[in-house]
N, CA and C atoms as a LAMMPS dump frame, in Angstrom:
ITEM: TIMESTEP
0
ITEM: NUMBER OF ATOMS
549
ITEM: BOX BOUNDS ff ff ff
-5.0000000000000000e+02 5.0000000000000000e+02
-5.0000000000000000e+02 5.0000000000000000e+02
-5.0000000000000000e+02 5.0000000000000000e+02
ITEM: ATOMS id mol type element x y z
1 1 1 N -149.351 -424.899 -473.793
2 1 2 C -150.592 -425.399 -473.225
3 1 3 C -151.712 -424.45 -473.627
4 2 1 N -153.081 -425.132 -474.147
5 2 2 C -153.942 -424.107 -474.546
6 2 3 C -154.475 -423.122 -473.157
7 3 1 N -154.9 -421.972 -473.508
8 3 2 C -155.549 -421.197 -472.744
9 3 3 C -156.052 -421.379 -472.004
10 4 1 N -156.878 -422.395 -472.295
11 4 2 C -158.55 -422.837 -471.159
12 4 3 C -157.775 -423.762 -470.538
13 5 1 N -156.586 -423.964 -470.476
14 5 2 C -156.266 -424.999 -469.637
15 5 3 C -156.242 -424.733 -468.14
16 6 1 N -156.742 -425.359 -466.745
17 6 2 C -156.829 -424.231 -465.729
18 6 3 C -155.258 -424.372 -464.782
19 7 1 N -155.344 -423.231 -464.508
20 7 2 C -154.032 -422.751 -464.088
21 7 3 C -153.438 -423.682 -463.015
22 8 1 N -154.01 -424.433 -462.219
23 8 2 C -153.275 -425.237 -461.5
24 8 3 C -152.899 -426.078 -462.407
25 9 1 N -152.804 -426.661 -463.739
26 9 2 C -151.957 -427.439 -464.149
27 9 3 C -150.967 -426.818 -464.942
28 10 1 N -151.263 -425.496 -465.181
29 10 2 C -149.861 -424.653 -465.847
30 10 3 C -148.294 -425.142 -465.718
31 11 1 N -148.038 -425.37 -463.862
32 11 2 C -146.76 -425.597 -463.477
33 11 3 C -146.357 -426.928 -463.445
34 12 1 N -147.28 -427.886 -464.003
35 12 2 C -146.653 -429.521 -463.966
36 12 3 C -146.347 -429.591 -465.094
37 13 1 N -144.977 -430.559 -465.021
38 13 2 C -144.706 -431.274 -466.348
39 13 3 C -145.425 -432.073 -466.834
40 14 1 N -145.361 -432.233 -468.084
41 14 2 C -146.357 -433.334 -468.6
42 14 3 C -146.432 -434.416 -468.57
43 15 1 N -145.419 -435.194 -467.825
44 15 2 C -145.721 -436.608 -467.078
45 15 3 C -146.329 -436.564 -465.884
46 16 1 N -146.378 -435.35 -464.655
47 16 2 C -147.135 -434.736 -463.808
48 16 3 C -148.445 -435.277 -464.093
49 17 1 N -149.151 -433.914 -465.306
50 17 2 C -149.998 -433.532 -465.624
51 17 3 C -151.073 -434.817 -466.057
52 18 1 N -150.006 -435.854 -466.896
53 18 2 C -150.765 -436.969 -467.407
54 18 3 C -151.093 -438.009 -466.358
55 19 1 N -150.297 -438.282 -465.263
56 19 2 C -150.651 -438.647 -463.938
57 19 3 C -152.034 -438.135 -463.173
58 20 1 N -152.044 -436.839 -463.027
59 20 2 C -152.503 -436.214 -461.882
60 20 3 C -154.017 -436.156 -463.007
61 21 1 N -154.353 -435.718 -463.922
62 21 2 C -155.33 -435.379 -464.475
63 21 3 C -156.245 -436.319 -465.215
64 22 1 N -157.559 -436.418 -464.789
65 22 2 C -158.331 -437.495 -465.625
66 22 3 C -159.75 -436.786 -465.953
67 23 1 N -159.798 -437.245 -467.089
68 23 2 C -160.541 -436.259 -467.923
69 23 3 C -162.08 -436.955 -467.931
70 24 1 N -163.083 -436.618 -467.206
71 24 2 C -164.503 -437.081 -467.223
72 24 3 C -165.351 -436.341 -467.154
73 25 1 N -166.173 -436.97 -468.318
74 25 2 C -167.06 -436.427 -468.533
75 25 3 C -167.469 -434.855 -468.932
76 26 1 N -166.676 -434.206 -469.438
77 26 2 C -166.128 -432.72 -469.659
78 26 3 C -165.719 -432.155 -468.39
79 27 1 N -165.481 -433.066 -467.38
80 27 2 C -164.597 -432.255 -466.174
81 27 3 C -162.971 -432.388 -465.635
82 28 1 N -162.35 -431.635 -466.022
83 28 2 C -160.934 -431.809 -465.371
84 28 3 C -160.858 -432.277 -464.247
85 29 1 N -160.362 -433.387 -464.184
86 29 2 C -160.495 -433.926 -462.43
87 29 3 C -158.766 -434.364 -462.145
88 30 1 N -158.255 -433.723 -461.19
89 30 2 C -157.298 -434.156 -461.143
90 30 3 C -157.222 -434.862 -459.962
91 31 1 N -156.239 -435.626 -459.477
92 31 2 C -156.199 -436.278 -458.321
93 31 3 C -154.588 -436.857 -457.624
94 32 1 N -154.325 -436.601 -456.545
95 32 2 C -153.375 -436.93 -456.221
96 32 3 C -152.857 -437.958 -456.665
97 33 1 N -151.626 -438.358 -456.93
98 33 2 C -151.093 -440.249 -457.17
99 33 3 C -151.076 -441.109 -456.349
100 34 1 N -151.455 -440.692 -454.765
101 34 2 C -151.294 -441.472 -453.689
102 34 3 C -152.615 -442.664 -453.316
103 35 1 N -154.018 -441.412 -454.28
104 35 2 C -154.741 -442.523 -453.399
105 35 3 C -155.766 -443.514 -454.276
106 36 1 N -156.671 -443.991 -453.153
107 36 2 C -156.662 -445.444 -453.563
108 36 3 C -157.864 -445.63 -454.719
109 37 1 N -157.554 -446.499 -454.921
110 37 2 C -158.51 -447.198 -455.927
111 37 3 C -160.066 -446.595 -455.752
112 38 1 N -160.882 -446.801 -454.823
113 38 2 C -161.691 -446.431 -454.251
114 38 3 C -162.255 -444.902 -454.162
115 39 1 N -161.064 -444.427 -453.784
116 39 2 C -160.93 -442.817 -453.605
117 39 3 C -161.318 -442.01 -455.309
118 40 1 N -160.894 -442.794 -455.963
119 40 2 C -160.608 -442.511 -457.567
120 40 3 C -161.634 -442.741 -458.101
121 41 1 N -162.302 -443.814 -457.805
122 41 2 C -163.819 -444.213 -458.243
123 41 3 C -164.306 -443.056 -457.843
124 42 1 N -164.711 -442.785 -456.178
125 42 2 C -165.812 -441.825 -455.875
126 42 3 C -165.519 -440.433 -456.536
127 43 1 N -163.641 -439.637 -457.086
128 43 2 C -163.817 -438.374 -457.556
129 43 3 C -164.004 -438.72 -458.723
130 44 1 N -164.281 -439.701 -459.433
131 44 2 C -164.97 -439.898 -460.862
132 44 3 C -166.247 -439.53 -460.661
133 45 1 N -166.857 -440.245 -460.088
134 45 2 C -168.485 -440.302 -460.029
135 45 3 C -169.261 -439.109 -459.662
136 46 1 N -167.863 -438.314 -458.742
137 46 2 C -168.306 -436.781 -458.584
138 46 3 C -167.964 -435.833 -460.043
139 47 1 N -167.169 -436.251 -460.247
140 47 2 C -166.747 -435.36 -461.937
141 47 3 C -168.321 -435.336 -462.794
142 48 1 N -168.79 -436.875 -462.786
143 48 2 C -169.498 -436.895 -463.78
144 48 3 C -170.926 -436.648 -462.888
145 49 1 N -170.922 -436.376 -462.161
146 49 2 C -172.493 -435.493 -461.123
147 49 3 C -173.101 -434.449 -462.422
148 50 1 N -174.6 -434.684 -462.482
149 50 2 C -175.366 -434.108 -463.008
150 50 3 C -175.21 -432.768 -462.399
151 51 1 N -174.66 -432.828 -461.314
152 51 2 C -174.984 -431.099 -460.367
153 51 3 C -173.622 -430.346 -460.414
154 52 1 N -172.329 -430.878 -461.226
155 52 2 C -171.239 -430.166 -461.153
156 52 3 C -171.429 -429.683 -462.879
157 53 1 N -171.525 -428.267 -463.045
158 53 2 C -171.408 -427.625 -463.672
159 53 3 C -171.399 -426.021 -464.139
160 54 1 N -171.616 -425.547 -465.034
161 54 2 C -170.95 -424.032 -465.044
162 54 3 C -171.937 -423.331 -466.406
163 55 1 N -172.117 -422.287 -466.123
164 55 2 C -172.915 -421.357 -467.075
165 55 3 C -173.075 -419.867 -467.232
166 56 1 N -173.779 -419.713 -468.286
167 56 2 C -173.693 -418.299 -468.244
168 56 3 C -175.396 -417.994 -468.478
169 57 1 N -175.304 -417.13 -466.859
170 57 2 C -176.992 -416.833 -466.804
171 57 3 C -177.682 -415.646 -466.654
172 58 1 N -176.221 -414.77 -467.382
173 58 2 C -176.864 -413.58 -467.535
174 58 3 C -175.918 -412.623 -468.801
175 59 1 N -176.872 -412.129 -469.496
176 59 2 C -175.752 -411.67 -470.985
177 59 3 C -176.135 -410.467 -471.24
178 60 1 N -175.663 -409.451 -471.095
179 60 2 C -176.04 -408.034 -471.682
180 60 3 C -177.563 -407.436 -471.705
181 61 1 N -178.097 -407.874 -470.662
182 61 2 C -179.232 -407.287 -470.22
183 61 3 C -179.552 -405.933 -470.11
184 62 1 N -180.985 -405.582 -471.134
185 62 2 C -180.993 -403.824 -470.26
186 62 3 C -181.128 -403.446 -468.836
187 63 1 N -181.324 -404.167 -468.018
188 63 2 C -180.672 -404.304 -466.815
189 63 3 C -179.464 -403.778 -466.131
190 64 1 N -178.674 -404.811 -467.05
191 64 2 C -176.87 -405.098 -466.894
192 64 3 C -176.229 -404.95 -468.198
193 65 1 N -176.49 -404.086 -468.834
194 65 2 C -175.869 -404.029 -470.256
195 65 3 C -173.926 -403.805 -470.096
196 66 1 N -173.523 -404.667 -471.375
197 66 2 C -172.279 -405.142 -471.094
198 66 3 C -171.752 -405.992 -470.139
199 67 1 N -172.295 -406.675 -469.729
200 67 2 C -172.324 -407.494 -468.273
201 67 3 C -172.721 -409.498 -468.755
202 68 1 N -171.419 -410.062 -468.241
203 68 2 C -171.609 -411.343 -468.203
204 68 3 C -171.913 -411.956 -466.84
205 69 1 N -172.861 -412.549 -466.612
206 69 2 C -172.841 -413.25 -465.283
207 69 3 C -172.27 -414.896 -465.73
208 70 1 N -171.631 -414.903 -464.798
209 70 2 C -170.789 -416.829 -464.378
210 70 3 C -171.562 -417.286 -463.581
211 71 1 N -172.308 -418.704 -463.592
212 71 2 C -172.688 -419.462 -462.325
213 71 3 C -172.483 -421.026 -461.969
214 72 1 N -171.85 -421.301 -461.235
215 72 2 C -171.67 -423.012 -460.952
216 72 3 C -172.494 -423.277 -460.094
217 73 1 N -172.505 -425.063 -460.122
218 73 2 C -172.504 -425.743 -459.41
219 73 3 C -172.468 -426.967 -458.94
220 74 1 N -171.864 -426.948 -457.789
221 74 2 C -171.314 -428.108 -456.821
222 74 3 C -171.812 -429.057 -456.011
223 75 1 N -171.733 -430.499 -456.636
224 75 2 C -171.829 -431.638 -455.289
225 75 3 C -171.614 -431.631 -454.116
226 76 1 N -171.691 -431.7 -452.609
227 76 2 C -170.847 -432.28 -451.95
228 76 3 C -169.954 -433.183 -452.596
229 77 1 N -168.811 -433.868 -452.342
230 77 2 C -168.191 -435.166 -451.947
231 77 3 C -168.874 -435.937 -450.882
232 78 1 N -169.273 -435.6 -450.03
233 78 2 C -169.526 -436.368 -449.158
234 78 3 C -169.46 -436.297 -447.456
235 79 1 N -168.417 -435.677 -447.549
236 79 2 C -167.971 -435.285 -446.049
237 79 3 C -167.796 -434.165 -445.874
238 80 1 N -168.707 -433.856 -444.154
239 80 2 C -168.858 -432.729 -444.065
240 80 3 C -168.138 -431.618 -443.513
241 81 1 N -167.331 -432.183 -442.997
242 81 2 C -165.781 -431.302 -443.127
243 81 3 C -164.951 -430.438 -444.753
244 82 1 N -165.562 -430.668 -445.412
245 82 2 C -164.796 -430.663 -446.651
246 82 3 C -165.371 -429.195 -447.032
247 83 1 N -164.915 -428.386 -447.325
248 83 2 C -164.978 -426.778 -447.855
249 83 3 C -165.216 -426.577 -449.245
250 84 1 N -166.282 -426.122 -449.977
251 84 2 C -166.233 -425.905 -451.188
252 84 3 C -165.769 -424.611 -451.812
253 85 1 N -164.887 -424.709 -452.871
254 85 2 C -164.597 -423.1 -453.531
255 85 3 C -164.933 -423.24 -454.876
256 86 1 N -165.337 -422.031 -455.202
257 86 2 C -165.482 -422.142 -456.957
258 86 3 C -164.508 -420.293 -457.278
259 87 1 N -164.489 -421.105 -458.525
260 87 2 C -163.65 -419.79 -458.95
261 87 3 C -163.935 -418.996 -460.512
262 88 1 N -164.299 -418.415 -460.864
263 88 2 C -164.974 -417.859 -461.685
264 88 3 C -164.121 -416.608 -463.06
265 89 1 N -164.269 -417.197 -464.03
266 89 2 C -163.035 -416.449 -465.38
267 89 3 C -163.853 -416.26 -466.448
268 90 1 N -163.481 -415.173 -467.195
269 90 2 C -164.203 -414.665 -468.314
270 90 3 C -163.166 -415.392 -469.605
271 91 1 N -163.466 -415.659 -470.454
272 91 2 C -162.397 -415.793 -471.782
273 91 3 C -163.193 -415.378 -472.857
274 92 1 N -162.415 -415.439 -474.13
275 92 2 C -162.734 -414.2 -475.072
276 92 3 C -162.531 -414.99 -476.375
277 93 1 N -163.77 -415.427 -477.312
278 93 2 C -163.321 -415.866 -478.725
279 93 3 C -162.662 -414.906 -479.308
280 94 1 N -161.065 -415.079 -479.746
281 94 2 C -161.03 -414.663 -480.857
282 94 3 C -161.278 -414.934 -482.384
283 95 1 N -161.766 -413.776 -483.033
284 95 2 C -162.739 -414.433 -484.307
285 95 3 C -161.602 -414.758 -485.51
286 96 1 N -160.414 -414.366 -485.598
287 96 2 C -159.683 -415.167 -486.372
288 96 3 C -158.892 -416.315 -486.178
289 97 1 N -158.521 -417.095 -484.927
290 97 2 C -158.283 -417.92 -484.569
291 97 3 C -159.059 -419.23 -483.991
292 98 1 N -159.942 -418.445 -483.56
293 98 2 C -161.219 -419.22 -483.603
294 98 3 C -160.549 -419.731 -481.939
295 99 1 N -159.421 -419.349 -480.615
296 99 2 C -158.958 -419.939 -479.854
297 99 3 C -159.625 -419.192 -479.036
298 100 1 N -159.835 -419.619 -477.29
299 100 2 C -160.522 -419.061 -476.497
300 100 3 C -159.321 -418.445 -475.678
301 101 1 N -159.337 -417.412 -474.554
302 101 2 C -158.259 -417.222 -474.16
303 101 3 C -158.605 -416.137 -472.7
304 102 1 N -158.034 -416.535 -471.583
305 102 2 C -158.113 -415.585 -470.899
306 102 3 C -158.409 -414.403 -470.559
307 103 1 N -159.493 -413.479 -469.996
308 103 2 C -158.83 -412.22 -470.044
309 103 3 C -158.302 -411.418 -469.392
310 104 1 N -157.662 -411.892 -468.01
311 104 2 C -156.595 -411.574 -467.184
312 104 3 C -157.717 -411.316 -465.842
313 105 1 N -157.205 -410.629 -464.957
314 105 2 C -157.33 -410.282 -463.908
315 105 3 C -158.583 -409.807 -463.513
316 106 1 N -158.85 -408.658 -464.187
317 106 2 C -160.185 -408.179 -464.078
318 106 3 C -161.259 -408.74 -464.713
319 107 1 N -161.217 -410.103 -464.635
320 107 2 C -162.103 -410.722 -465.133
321 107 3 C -161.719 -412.536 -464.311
322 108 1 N -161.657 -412.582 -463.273
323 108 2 C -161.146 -414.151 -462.657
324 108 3 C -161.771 -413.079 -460.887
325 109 1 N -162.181 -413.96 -460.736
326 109 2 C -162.836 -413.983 -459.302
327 109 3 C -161.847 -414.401 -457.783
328 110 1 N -160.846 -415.052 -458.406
329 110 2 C -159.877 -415.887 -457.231
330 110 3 C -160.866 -416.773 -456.971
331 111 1 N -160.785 -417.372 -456.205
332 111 2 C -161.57 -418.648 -455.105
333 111 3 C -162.202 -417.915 -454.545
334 112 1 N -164.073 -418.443 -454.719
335 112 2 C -164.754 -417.908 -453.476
336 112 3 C -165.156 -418.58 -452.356
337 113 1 N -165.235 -419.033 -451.006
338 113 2 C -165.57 -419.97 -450.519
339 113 3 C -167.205 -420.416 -450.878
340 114 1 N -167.323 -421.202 -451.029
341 114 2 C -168.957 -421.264 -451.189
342 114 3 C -169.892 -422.066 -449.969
343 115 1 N -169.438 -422.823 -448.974
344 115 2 C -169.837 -423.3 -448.02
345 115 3 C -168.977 -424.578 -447.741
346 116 1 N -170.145 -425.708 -447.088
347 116 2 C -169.835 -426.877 -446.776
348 116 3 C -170.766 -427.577 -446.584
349 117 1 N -170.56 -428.823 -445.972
350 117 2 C -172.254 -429.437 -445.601
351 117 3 C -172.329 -430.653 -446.487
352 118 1 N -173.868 -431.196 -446.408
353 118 2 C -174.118 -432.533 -447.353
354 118 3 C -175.027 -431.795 -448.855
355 119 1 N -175.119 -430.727 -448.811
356 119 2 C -175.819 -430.501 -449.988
357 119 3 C -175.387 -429.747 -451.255
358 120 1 N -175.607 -429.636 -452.74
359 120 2 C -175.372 -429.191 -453.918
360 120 3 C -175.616 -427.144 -453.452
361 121 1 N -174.468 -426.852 -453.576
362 121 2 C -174.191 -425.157 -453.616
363 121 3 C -173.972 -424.823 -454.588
364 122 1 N -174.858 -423.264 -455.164
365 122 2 C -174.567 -422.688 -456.406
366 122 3 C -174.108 -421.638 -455.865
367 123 1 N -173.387 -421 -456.804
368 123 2 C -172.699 -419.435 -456.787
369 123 3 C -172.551 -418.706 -458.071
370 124 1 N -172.654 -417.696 -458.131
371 124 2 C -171.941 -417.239 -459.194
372 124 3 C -171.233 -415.656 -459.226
373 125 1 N -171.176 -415.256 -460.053
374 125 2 C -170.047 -413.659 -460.42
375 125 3 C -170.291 -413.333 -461.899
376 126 1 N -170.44 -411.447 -461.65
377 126 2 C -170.593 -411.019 -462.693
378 126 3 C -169.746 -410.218 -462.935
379 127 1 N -169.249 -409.863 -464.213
380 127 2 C -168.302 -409.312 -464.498
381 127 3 C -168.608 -408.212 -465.237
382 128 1 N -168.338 -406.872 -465.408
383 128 2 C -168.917 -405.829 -467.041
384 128 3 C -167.992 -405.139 -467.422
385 129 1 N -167.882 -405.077 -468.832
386 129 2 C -167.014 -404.482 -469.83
387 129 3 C -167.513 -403.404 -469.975
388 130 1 N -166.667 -402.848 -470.218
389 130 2 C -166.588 -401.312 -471.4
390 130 3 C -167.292 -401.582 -472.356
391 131 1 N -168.293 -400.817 -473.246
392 131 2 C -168.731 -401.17 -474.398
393 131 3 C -167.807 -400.523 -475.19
394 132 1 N -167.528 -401.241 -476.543
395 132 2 C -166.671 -401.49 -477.894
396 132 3 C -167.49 -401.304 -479.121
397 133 1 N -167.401 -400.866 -480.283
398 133 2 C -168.363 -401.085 -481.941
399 133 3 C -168.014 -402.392 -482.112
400 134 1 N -167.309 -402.917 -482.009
401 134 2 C -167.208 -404.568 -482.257
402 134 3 C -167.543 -405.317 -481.533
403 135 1 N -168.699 -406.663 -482.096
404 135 2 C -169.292 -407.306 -481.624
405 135 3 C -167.911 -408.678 -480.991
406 136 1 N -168.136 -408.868 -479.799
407 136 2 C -166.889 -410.184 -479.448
408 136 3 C -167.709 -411.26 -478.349
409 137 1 N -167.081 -412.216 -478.705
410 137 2 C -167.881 -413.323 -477.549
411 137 3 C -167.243 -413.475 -476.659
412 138 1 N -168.046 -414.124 -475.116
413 138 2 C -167.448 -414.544 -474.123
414 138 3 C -167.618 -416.052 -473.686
415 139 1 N -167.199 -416.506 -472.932
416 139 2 C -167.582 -417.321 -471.885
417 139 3 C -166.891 -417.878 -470.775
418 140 1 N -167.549 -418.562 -469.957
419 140 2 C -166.933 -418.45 -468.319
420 140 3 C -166.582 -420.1 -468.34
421 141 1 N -165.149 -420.065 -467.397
422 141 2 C -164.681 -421.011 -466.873
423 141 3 C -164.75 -421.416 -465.459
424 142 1 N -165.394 -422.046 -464.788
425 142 2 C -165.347 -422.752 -463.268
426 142 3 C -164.618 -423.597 -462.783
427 143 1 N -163.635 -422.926 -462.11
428 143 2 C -162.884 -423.87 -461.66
429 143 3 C -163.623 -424.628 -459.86
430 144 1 N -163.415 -425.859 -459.654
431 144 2 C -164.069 -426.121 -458.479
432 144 3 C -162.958 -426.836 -457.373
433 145 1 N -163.045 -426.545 -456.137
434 145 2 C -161.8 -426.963 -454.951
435 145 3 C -163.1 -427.642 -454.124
436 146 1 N -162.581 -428.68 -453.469
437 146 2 C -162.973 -428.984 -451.922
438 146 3 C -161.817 -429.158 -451.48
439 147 1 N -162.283 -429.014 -450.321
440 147 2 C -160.342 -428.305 -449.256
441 147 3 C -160.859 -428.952 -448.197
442 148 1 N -160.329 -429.675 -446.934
443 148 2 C -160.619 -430.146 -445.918
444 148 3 C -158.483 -429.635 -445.039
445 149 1 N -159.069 -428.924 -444.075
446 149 2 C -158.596 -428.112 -443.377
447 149 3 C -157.237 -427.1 -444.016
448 150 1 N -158.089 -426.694 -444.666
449 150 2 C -156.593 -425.72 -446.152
450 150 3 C -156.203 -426.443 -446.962
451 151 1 N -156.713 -427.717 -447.098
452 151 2 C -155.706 -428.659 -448.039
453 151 3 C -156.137 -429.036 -448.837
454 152 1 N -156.212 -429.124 -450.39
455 152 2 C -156.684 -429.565 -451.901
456 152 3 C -156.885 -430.796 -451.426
457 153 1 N -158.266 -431.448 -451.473
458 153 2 C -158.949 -432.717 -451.402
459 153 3 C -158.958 -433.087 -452.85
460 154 1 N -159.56 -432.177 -453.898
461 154 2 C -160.489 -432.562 -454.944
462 154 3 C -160.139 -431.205 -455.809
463 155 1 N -160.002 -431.28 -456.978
464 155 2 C -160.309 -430.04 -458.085
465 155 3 C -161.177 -430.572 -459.24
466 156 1 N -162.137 -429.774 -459.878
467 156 2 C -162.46 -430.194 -461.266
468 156 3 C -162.527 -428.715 -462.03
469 157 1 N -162.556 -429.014 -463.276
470 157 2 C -163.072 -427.228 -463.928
471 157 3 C -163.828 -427.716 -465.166
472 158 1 N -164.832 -426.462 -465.189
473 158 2 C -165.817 -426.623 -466.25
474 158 3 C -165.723 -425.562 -467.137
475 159 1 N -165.942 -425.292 -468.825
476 159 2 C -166.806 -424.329 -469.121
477 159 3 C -167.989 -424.364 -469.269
478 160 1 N -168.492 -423.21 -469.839
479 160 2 C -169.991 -422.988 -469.296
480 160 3 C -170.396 -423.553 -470.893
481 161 1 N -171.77 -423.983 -470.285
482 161 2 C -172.77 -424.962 -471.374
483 161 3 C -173.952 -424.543 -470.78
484 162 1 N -174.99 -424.583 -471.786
485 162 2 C -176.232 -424.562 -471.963
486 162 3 C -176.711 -424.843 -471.087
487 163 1 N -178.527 -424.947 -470.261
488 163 2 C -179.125 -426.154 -470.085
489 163 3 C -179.461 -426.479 -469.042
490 164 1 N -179.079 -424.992 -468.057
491 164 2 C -178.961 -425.712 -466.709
492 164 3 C -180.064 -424.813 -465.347
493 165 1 N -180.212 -424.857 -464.638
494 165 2 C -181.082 -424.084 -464.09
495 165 3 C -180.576 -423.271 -462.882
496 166 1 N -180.29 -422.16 -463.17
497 166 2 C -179.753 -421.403 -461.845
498 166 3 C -181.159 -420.91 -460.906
499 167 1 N -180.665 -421.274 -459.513
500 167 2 C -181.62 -420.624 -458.398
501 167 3 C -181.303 -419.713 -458.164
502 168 1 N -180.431 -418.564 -458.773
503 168 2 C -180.875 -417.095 -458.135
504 168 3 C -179.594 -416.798 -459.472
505 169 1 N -180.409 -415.77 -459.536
506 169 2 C -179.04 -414.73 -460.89
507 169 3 C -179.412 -414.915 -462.062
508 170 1 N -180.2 -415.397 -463.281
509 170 2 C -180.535 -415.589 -463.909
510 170 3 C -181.532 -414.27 -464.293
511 171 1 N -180.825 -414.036 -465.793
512 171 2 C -181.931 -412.839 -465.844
513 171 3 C -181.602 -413.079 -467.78
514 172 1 N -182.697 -413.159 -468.197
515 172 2 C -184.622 -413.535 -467.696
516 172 3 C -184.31 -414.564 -466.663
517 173 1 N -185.269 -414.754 -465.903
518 173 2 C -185.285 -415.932 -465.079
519 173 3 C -185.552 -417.415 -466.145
520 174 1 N -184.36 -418.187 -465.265
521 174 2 C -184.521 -419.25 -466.585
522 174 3 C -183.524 -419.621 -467.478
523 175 1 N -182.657 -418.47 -467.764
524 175 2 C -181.923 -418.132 -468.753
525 175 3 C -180.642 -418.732 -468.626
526 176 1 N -179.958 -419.81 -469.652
527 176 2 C -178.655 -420.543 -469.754
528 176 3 C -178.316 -420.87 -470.377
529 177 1 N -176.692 -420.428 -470.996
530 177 2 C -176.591 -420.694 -472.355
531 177 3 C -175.02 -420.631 -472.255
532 178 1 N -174.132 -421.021 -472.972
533 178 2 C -172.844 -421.514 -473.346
534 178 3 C -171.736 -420.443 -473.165
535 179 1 N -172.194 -419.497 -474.102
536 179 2 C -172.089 -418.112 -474.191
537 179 3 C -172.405 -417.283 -474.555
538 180 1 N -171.976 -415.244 -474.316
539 180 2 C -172.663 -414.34 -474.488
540 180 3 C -171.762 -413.257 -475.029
541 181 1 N -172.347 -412.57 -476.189
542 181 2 C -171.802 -411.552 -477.273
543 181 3 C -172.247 -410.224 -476.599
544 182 1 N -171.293 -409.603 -476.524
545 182 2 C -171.525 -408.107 -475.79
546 182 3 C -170.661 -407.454 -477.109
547 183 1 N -171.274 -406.32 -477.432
548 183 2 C -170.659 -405.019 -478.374
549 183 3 C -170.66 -403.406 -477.636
């Protein structure tokens, strides 16, 4: 399974995986097999939300030199019981393979809670390297949960793209882009 694939589908088989996972709009959406027709429509329509997405809005700033900032963000679903988490990962072009790939631990955020409620929540996490003589690229993966009382409602995951406007963390202010080269 490639790299960027996100880790909750690591442990399904691939009749699982081809079940549980539907692919919209560049968002991993997976969804239980149980529910209904209806249910499936609305986590589509949330997959493809103008407001679910992921970026990188801060890159080696004299500021923050060596330093990637991650930032998402999240729809409600709808109901206000429902808990939002985002989860936040660095990965690493390599330049002869051209494959993206993890870079373990010190660089993945776990789940952060991010709230609840009827409205679109951003978050994000920064991460900083060691500086290296070799120039290498990054970029961030978002994974997204709504949980209604501990329990996986909803997952999607993004990488980060261009384009988007963060309300706080952004440095220059403004600043969003796919990914970021630290040396």
């Amino acid at each position: 399974m490639e790299a960027s694939t996100p880790r909750y589908l690591h442990n399904m088989t691939p009749a699982k995986r081809t079940v549980a996972a539907v692919l919209a709009a560049g968002a991993l959406l997976a969804l239980p097999t149980s529910v209904s027709a209806a249910v499936r429509q609305s986590f589509r329509a949330l997959a493809q939300s103008p407001e679910l997405w992921a970026t990188v809005d801060l890159c080696n700033t004299p500021a923050h030199p060596h330093t990637i900032g991650i930032r998402g963000s999240m729809p409600t679903d709808g109901h206000p019981h429902h808990t939002m988490y985002m989860r936040f990962l660095v990965q690493s072009l390599d330049a002869t393979t051209h494959q993206w790939s993890d870079l373990g631990e010190s660089a993945d955020s776990g789940f952060v809670l991010i709230g609840s409620g009827p409205s679109t929540r951003q978050a994000g996490r920064t991460f900083e390297f060691k500086p290296t003589t070799t120039a290498y690229t990054l970029r961030g993966v978002v994974e997204f949960q709504w949980r209604r009382a501990g329990r996986l409602v909803h997952l999607a995951s993004h990488t980060t793209t261009a384009g988007h406007t963060s309300l706080a963390g952004a440095e220059p202010k403004g600043f969003s882009s796919a990914t970021c080269t630290l040396s």
